[in-house]
C-alpha positions in Angstrom: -89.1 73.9 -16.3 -87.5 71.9 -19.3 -84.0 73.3 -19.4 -82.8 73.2 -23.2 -79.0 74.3 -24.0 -77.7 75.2 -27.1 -74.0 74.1 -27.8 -72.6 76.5 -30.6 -69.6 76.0 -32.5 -67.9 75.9 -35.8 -67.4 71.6 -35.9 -64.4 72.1 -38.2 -64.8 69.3 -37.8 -66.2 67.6 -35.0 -63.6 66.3 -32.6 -64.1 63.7 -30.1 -64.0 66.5 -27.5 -67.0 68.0 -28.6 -68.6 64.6 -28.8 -67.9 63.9 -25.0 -69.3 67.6 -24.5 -72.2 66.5 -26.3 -72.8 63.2 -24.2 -72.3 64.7 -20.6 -74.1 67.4 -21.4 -77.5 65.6 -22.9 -77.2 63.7 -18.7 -77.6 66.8 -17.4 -80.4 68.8 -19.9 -83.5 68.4 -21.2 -82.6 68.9 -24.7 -79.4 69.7 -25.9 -79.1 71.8 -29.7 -75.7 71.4 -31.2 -76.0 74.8 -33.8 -73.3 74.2 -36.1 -72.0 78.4 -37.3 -72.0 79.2 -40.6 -68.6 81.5 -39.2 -67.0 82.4 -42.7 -64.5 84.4 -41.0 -63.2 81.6 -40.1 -63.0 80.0 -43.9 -64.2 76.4 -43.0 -62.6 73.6 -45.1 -66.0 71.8 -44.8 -69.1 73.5 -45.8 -71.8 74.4 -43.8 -74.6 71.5 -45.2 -71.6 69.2 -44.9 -70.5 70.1 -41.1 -74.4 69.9 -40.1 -74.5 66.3 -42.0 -71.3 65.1 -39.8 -72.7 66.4 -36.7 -75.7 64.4 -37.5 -74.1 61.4 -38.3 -71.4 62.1 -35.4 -74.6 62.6 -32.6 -76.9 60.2 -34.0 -76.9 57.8 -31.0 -77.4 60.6 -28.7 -81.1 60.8 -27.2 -82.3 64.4 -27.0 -79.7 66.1 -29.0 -81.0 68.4 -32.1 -78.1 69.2 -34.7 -79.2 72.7 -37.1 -77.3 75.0 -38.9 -77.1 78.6 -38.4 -75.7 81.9 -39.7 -77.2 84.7 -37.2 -76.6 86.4 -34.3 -75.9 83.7 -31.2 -78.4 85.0 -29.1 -81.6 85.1 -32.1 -80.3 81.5 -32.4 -81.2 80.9 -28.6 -84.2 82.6 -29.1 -85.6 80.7 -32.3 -84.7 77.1 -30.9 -86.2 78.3 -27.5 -83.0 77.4 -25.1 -82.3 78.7 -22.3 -78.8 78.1 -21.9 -75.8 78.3 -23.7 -73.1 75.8 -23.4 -69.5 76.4 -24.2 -67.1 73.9 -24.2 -63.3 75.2 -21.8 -60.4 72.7 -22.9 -57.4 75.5 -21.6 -57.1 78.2 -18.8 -56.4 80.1 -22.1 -60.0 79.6 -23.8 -61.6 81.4 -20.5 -60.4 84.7 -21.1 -62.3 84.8 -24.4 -65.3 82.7 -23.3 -65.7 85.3 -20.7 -66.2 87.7 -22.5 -68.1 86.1 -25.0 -70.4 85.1 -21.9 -71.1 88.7 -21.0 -71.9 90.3 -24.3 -74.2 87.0 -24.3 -75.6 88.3 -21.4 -76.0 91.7 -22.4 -77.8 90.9 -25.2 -79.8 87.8 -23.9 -80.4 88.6 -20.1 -82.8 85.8 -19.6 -79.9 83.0 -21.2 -77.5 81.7 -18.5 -74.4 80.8 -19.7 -72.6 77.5 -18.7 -68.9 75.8 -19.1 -67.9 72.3 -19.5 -64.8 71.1 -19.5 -63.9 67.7 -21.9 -62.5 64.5 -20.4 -59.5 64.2 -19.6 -58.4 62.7 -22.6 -60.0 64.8 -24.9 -59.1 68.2 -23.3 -55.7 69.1 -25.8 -58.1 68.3 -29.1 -59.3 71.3 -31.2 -60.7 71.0 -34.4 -57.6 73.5 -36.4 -55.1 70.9 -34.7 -57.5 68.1 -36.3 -57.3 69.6 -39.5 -53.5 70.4 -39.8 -52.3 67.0 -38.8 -55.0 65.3 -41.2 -53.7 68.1 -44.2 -50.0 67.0 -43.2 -51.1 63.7 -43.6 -51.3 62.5 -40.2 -53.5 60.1 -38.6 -56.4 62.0 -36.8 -58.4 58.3 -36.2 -57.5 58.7 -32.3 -59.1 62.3 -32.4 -62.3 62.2 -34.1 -65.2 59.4 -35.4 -64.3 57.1 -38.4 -66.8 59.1 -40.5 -65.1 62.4 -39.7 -61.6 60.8 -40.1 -62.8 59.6 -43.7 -64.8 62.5 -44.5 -61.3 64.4 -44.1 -59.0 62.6 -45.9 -61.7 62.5 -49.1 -61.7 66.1 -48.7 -57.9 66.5 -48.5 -57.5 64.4 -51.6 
């Protein structure tokens, strides 16, 4: 059975935490689909197209990774891109409560769809993407937390 796993997530931007999610997890899967939210709740400073575009150019090294762009329900993404698990990424003892809960609606809603946690590396496990974006608007150096094209792709935007 080809086991496909869909990683959603804002990528506000992409952090070198979710790139290290990314890698380990495309060892372990058959395919792995990084669905990049639309989430306007959350009021982006990058755009959709442009969050999908860094992904791509973020991933692009990585064999059997799929980067799209999606503003539905989680699940009816599952569905239309055929996974069979999601993947969610745990950096704190305080992200679980919340991913637990997220997990069983999930699974209310999506029976058949498993869901699974990774943790990031070590070095990567204190990185979110809001902490990204505040040092980078305070101008601080992000360069040890996220790819050169990210890193310049913020500071153009900031400017």
């Amino acid at each position: 059975m080809k086991v496909t796993a869909l990683y959603p997530g804002t990528f506000d931007p992409i952090t070198n935490g979710h790139t290290d999610l990314v890698r380990r997890a495309a060892r372990l899967f058959d395919e792995v689909v990084v669905a990049v939210a639309a989430n306007p709740q959350k009021e982006p400073l990058f755009s959709l197209s442009e969050r999908v575009e860094l992904v791509r150019g973020v991933l692009a090294d990585i064999e059997g990774v799929r980067i799209f762009g999606f503003d539905n329900l989680l699940v009816d993404c599952v569905r239309d891109h055929k996974a069979n698990v999601i993947l969610r990424g745990l950096r704190a003892a305080s992200d679980f409560e919340y991913e637990f809960q997220l997990a069983g609606m999930n699974r209310r809603l999506a029976p058949d769809v498993e869901t699974v946690f990774m943790t990031p590396s070590e070095q990567e496990m204190f990185i979110s993407a809001s902490l990204v974006k505040e040092i980078a608007l305070h101008g601080g150096n992000v360069s040890d937390f996220v790819n050169p094209r990210v890193a310049a792709a913020l500071a153009a935007k900031i400017r």
